[in-house]
N, C-alpha and C positions, 0 to 999 in steps of 0.2 A: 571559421571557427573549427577549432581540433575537436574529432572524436574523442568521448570518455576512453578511458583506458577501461579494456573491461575489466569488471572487477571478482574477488574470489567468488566461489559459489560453496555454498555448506549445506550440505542435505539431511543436518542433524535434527532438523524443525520438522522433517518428514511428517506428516500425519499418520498414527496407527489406523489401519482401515478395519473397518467394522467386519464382525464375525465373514456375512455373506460374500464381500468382495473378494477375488481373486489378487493376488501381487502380477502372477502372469499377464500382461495385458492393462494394468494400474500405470501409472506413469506419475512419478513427484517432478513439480516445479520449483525454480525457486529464482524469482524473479525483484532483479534488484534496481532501485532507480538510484542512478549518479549523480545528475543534473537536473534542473528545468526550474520551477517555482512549485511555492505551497503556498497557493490563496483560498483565503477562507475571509467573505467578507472583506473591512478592511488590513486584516492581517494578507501581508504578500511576503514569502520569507524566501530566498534564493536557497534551494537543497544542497548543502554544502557538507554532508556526511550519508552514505547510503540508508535508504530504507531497503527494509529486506521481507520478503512475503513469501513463502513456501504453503504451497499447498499439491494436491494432488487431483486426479479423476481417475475414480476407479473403478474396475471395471466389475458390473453384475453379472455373474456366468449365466442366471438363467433368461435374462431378459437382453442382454450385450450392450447394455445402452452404461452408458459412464456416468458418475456422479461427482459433482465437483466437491470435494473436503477443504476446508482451511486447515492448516498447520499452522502458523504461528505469524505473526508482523514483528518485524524490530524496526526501530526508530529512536535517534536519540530527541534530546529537548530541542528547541529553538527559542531563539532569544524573540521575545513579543515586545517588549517595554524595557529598555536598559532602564535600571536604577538611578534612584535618584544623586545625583553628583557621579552618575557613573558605575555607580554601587552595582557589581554584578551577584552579590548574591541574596543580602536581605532586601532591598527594593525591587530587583530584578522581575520581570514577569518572565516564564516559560510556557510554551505549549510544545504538547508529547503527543502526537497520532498514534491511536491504539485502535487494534481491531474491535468490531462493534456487533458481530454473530451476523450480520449480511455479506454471502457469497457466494454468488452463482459465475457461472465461464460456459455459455452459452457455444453451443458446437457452428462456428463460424469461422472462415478464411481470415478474419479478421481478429480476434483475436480479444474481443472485447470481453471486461470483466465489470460485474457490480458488486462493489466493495460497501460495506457499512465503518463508517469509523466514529469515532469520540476523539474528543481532544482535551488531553488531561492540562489543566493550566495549575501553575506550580510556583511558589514562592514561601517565605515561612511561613507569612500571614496567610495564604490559601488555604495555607497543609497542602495535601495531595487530591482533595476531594472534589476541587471544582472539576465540574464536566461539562462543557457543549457534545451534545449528544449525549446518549447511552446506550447501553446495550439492546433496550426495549424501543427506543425510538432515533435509532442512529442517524448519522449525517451520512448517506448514500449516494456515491461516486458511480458514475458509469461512465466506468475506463474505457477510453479507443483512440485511436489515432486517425489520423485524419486530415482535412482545416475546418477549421470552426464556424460557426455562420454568426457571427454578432452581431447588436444592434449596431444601430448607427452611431459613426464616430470615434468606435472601437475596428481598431486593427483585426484582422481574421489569426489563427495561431495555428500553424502545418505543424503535425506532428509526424514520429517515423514510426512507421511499421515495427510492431515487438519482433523480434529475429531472435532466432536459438544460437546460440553462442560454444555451449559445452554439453556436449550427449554423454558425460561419464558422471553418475552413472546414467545407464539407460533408464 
C-alpha cells in the first residue's frame, strides 16, 4: 500500500492565544488525516477527503508549562444512508464531524490527543439539527497510535506514529 501524498498545510485556523501566553515559545499545529476509517457504531465510512484540526500549545511565561488551544476542525459530509432510488440529495443521509469544546495533547513522546466531537447528521428532513453528541456531553476520542488490543475475534489495528512533515512556519 502507497503512502498518502502529503497534503497542504494552512495555518489560517491558528488559535488567537489568550492575553498571558507568550507567541515566543507557542507552536501552532495543524494536523491533517488522509486516509484510514471513520467508525462510529455501525456507521464505518472510508476518509476519502482530509480532515483538518489546527490547534496550538502555548506557552505560560510565568509558570513554562504549555497549554493546549483548539483552533478549529474541518471536515466535509459523508455519505451514511444513499437515498432512496439512489437519490443523493433529498433522501440521502450525511454525517459531518464537528468539534465538541474536548481537548487536551498530553506532553508525551507519543503524541496522543483527547478530542470531543458531535456528528451533525443532515438531510432536508433533518435540517441541520440532528446531533450525536454535543458540546456538553461530547463523543470523546483518545487519539494514539499504536495496535490495538480487541476482543476476541476482532483483528488488532497498528497504527503509525504522527510525524512532522513541514516546520514552515515554525
Amino acid at each position: 500500500m502507497a503512502a498518502d501524498p502529503i497534503p497542504t498545510f494552512d495555518f489560517a485556523d491558528c488559535p488567537v492565544l489568550p492575553a498571558k501566553y507568550v507567541k515566543l515559545g507557542s507552536t501552532c499545529f495543524n494536523a491533517v488525516v488522509t486516509s484510514g476509517r471513520f467508525a462510529l457504531g455501525k456507521f464505518d465510512q472510508s476518509i476519502t477527503s482530509p480532515i483538518r484540526m489546527t490547534f496550538a500549545t502555548a506557552l505560560d511565561p510565568e509558570t513554562q508549562l504549555y497549554t493546549p488551544i483548539f483552533g478549529k476542525m474541518r471536515a466535509d459530509k459523508m455519505l451514511v444512508r444513499p437515498g432512496i432510488f439512489g437519490d443523493p440529495i433529498l433522501s440521502a443521509v450525511y454525517a459531518k464531524p464537528e468539534y465538541a469544546g474536548v481537548f487536551d495533547q498530553p506532553v508525551s513522546p507519543d503524541y496522543k490527543l483527547k478530542l470531543g466531537l458531535k456528528i451533525r447528521l443532515t438531510n432536508p428532513f433533518l435540517g441541520g439539527t440532528c446531533l450525536i453528541g454535543d458540546d456538553s456531553n461530547p463523543i470523546t476520542l483518545n487519539l494514539t497510535t499504536g495496535t490495538t488490543s480487541p476482543p476476541a475475534g476482532t483483528a488488532p489495528i497498528t497504527g503509525v506514529p504522527a510525524k512532522i512533515v513541514v516546520k514552515a512556519p515554525p
